[in-house]
C-alpha positions in Angstrom: -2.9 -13.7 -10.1 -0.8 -13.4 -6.7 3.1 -14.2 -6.3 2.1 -16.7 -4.4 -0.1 -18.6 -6.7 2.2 -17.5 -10.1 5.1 -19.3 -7.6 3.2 -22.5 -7.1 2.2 -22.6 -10.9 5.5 -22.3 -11.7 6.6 -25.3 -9.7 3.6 -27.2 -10.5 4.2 -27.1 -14.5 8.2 -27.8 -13.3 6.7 -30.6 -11.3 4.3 -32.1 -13.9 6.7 -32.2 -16.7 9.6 -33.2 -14.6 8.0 -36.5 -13.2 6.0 -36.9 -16.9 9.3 -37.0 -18.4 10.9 -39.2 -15.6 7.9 -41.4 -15.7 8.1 -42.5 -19.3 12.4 -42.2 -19.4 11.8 -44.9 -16.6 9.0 -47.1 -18.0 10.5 -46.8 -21.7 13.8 -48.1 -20.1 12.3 -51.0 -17.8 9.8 -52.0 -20.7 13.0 -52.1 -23.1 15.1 -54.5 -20.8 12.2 -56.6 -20.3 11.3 -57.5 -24.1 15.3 -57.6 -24.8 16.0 -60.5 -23.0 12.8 -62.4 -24.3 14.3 -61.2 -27.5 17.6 -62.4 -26.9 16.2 -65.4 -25.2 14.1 -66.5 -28.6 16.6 -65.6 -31.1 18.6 -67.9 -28.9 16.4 -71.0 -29.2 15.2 -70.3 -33.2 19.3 -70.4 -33.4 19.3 -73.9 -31.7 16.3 -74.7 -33.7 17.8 -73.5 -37.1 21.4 -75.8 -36.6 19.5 -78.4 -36.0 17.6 -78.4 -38.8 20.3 -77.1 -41.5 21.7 -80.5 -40.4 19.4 -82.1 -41.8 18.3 -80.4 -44.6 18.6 -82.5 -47.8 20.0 -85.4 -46.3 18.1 -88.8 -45.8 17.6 -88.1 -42.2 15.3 -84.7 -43.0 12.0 -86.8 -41.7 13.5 -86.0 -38.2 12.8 -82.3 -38.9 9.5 -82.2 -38.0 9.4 -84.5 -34.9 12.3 -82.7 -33.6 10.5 -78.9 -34.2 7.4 -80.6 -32.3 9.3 -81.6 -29.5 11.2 -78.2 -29.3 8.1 -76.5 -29.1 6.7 -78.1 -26.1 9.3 -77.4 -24.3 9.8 -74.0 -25.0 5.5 -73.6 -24.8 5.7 -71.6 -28.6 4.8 -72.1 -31.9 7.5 -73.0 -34.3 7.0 -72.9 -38.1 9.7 -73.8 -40.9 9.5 -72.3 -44.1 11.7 -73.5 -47.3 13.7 -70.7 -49.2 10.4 -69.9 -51.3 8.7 -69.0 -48.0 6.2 -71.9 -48.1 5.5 -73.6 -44.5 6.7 -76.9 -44.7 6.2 -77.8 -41.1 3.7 -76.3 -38.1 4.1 -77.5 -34.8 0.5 -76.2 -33.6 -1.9 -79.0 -33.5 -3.8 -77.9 -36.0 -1.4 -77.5 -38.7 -2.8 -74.5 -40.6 0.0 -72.9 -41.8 1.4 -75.7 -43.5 1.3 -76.1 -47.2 0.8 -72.0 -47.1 3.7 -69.3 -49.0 4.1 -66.3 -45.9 6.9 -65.2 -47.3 5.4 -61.9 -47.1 5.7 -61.7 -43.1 8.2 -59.4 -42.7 10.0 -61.1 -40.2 10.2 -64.3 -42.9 11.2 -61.8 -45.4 14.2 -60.8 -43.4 15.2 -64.5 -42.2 15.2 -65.3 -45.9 17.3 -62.6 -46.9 20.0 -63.9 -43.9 19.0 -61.6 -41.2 17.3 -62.5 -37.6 14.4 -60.2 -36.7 11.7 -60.0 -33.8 8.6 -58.3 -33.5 5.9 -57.9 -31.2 2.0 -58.3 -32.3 -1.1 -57.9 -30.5 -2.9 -60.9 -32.0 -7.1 -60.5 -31.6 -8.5 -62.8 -29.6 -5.3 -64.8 -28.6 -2.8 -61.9 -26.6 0.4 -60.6 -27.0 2.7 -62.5 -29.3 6.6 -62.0 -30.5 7.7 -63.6 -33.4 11.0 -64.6 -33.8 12.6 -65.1 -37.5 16.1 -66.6 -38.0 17.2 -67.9 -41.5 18.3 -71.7 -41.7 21.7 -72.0 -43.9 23.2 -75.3 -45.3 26.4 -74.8 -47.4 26.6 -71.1 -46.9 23.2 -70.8 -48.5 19.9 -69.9 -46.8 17.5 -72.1 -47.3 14.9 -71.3 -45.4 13.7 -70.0 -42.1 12.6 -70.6 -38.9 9.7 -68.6 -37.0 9.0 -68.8 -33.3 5.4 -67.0 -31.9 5.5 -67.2 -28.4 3.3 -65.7 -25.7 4.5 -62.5 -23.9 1.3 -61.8 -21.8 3.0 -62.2 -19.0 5.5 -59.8 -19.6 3.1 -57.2 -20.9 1.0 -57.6 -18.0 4.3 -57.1 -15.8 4.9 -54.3 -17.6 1.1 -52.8 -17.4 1.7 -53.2 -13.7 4.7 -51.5 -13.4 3.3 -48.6 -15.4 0.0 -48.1 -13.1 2.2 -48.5 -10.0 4.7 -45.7 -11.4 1.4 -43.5 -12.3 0.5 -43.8 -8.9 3.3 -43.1 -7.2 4.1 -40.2 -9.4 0.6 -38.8 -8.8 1.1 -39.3 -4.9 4.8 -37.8 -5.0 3.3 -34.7 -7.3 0.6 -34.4 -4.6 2.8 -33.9 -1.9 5.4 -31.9 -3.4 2.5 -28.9 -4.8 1.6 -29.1 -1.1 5.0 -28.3 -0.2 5.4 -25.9 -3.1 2.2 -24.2 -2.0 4.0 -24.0 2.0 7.1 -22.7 0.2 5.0 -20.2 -2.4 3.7 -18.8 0.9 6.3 -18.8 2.8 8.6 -16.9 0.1 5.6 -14.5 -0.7 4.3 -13.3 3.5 7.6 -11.7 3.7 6.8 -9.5 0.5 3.4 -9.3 1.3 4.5 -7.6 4.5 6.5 -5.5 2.5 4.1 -4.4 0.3 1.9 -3.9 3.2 4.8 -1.9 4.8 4.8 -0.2 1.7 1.4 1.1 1.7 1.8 2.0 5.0 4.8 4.2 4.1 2.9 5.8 1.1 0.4 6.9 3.8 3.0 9.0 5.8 3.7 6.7 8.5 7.9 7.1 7.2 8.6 5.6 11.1 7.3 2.4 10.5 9.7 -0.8 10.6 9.5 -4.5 9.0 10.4 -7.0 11.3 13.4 -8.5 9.4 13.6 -12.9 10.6 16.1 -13.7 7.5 19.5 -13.1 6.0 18.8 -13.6 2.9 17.6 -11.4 -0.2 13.7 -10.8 1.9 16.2 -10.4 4.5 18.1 -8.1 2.4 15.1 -6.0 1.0 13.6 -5.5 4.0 16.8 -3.9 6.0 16.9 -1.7 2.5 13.5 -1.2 2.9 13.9 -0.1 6.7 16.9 2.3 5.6 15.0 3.7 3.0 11.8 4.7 5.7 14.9 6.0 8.3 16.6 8.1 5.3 12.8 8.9 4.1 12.0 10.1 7.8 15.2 11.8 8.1 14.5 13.8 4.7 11.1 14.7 5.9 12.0 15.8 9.1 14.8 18.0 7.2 12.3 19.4 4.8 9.9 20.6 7.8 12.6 22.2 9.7 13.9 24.2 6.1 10.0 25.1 5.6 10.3 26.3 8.9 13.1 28.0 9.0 13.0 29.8 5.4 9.6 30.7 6.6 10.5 32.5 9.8 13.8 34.4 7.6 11.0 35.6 5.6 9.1 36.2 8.2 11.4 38.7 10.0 12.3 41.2 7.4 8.4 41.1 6.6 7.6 42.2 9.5 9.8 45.0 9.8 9.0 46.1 6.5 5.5 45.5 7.3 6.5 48.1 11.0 8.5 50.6 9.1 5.6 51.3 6.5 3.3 51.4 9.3 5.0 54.0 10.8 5.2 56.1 7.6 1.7 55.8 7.2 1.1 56.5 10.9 3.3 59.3 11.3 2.8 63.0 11.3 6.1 63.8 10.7 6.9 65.9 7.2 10.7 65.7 7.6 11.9 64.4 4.5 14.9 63.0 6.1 12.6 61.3 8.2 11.0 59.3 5.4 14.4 59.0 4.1 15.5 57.2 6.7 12.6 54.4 6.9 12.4 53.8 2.9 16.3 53.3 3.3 15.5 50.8 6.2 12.8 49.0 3.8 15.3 48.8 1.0 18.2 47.0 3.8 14.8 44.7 4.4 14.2 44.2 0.9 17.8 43.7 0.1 17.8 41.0 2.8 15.2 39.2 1.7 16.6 39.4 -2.2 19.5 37.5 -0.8 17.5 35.1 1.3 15.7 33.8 -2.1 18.6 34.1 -4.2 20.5 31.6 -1.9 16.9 29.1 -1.7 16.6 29.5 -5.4 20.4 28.6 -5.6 20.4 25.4 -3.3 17.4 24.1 -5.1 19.2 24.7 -8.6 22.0 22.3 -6.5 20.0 19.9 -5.6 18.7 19.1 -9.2 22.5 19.3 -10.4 23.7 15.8 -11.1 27.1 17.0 -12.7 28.7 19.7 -13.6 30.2 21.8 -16.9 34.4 22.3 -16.3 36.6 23.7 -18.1 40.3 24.2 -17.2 40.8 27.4 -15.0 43.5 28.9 -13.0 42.5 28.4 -9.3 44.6 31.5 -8.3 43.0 33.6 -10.3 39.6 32.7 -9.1 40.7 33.0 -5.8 42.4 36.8 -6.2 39.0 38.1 -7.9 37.2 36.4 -4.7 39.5 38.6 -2.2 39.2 41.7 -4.5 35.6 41.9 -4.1 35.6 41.0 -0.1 38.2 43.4 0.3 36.2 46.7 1.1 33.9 44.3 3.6 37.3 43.3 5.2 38.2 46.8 5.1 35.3 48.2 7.1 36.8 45.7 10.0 40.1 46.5 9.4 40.7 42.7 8.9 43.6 41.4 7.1 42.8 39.0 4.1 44.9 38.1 1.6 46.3 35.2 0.1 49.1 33.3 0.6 49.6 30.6 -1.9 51.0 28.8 -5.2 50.1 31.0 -8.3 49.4 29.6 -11.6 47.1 26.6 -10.5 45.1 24.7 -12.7 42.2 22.4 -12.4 38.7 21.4 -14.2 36.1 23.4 -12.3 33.2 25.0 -13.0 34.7 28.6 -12.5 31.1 30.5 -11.3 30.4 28.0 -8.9 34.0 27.7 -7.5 34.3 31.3 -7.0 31.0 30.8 -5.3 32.5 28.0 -2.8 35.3 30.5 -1.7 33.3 33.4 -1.6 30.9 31.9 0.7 33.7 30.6 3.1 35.9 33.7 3.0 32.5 36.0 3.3 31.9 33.6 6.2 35.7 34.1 7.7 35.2 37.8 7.6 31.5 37.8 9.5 33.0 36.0 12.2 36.4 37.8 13.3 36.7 40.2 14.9 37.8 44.0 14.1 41.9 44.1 13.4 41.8 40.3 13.2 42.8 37.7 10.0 41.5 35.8 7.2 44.2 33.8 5.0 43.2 32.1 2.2 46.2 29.5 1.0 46.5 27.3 -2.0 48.7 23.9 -2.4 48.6 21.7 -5.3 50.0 18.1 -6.1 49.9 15.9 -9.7 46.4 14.8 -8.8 44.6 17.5 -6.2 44.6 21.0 -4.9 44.6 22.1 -1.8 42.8 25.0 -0.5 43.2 26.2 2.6 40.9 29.5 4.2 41.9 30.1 8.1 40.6 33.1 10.7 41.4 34.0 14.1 38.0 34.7 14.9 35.3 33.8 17.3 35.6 30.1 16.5 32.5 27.8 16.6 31.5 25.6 19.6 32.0 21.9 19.7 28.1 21.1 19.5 27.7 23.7 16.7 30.4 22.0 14.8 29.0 18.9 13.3 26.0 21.3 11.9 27.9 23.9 10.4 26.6 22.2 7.0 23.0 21.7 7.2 21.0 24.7 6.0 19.9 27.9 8.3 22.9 26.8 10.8 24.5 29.5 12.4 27.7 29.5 15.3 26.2 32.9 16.4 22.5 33.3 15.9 22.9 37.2 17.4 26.1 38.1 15.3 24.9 36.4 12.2 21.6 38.2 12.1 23.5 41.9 12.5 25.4 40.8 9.9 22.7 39.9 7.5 23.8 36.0 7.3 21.2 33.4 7.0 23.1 30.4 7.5 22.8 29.2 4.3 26.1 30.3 3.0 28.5 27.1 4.0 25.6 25.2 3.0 26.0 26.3 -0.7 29.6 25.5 -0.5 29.4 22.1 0.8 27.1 21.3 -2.6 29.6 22.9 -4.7 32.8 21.1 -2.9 30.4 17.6 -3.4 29.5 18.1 -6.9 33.3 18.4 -7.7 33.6 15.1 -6.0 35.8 16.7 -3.5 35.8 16.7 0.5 36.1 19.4 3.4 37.5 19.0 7.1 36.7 22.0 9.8 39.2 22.8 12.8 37.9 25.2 15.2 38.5 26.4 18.7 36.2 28.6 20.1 37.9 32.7 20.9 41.2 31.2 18.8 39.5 30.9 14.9 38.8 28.4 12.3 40.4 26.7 9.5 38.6 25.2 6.3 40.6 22.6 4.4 39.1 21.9 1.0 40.3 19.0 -1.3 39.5 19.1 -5.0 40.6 16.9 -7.6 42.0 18.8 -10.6 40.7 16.2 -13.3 36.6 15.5 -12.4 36.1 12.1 -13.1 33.8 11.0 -16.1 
């Protein structure tokens, strides 16, 4: 079953059980006020009817009972009977005078008169209609000593209240009617927008990441489909990224395969039996081969990143890290003649993962080094406060251009294509940093002029939060 029709289900079983139970609240309550004031209305006149007659009771005047009830019950249209305290009908007013001589004080409503209360009930007599019989007890001398019952018709108000009923049932049907039709509009207009989205959707699943949903509405559709048109932008964006990597890491492997691939050629080609010679091309192959070690080293390590969703601290000493970073870089400084060294607060602590940190630095520092030039400077400094550290790794090297600058992030981004490709780099090296910096929750700012250097600033908190 659709949305749509699970929707107008919904609102139709809301529907039929709302205007069910407001049907019958409302005819329960009319039908009650009704028969209340015919009930209040007879036990009114069976009153009157009752002090008259406990006047009388006993006394020498008691032949004016019966006339009396007679007249009474012409004028009120109903059937008056008197009963003495044994329940025996001493006096009928219908004509033909059945009841009299006859005990009923089994009628329950004669049972109650006689025991001092007033009662009413309502009977459907067979073959004469609707009926409600009204008992009140008659009391002389604080003693009951009999009772009074009043049958009279309430066809009329039964058929008043049959009417009502229909009408109600009709109306209800006629309201339900129209309100599943405008549940059904509403169904369908709550469900096209997500039927567009799951359209969109399949779309989507089919590879078409630039497609859009039309968004009319502010709210929640509204809502899912803007989320919905982010996701297919961020989904596009991703793809587009994962093209250019496949692209890129492809033509990085491509190049030192192909002067592998030309330096064995020439072996095999040559007629040379200098063993210097061959030498000197299996010591080419290996810088190849070494190349493309490091190339799938640093793939293999972003793609370990990417799965990371947190890391393992510990407490360590950020100076330390950072003086076992500069020891190893050292000789590569030294074949520059560049001066690195560091020039910051010892004895720093914070929770990082120490391989990965050293990683970070080493990457940035390396990156310092490849890109200044012979006699020139890489300082790497080191600030803390109660809740951060501060690291700070500046060169007055080449710089990086203002276009470059925004980039120097994304993956096979290089400032120099020429210098970083003499140098072995792949551009791949800040990338892995940047993951490391975000997985420690902390945040990085560039400064760079080109032909005056750059400066990294690196922020890290020294507690990760849980």
């Amino acid at each position: 079953m659709s949305l749509r029709w699970k929707i107008f289900s919904l609102y139709l079983i809301i529907l039929i059980i709302s205007l069910a139970l407001t049907g019958l609240y409302l005819y329960r309550y009319i039908e009650r006020s009704y028969l209340d004031n015919v009930r209040v209305n007879n036990l009114m006149q069976a009153n009157m009817v009752s002090n008259f007659v406990s006047r009388f009771v006993g006394t020498t005047s008691s032949y004016l009972i019966e006339p009396t009830i007679m007249e009474y019950a012409k004028q009120i249209n109903s059937r008056i009977l008197f009963t003495n305290i044994n329940g025996r009908v001493l006096v009928d007013s219908a004509s033909s005078k059945e009841f009299e001589g006859k005990v009923i004080k089994d009628y329950s409503d004669i049972k109650e008169a006689l025991n001092g209360k007033g009662s009413t009930s309502i009977h459907d007599i067979n073959g004469v209609g609707w009926a409600m019989y009204t008992a009140v007890p008659v009391i002389a001398k604080n003693n009951v000593v009999g009772a009074i019952l009043i049958s009279s018709s309430i066809d009329n108000i039964i058929d008043l209240l049959n009417s009502i009923k229909y009408r109600m049932i009709y109306t209800f049907t006629g309201i339900g009617f129209l309100v599943s039709l405008l549940s059904l509009l509403v169904a369908s207009y709550i469900t096209n927008p997500l039927k567009r989205l799951t359209e969109a959707t399949n779309i989507l699943s089919q590879g078409k990441l630039d497609y859009k949903v039309e968004v009319k509405s502010n709210d929640e559709i509204g809502k899912l489909a803007n989320a919905f048109n982010k996701m297919s932008f961020s989904l596009m964006k991703i793809d587009e990224e994962r093209k250019r990597f496949v692209s890129d890491a492809s033509h990085e492997l491509k190049t030192p395969l192909a002067s592998v691939k030309a330096l064995i050629e020439s072996l095999i080609n040559s007629k040379n039996q200098d063993i210097k010679f061959y030498k000197e091309i299996l010591k080419d192959v290996d810088g190849e081969l070494n190349r493309m070690t490091r190339l799938v080293n640093d793939l293999l390590e972003l793609a370990r990143m990417d799965k990371i969703k947190a890391v393992k601290v510990r407490k360590s000493e950020i100076s330390e890290i950072i003086l076992d970073v500069i020891e190893s870089l050292l000789p590569l400084a030294k074949t520059k003649e560049i001066n690195l060294e560091f020039k910051g607060e010892n004895n720093v602590f914070a929770e990082v993962d120490p391989d990965r940190f050293y990683r970070m630095v080493y990457n940035i520092v390396e990156n310092g080094i490849k890109y200044t030039h012979d006699g020139g400077n890489v300082i790497v400094g080191l600030e803390e406060d109660e809740n951060n550290i501060y690291l700070t790794i500046a060169d007055n090297g080449m710089g990086i251009s203002e276009e470059t600058l925004p980039k120097i992030f994304d993956r096979f981004t290089r400032g120099d294509t020429a210098r970083s490709k003499k140098s072995g780099g792949f551009g791949l090296g800040l990338a892995i940093a940047k993951e490391i910096i975000d997985i420690h929750e902390g945040k990085v700012t560039v400064e760079s002029k080109v032909g005056e250097g750059t400066v990294f600033r690196i922020t890290l908190p020294k507690k990760k939060k849980d």
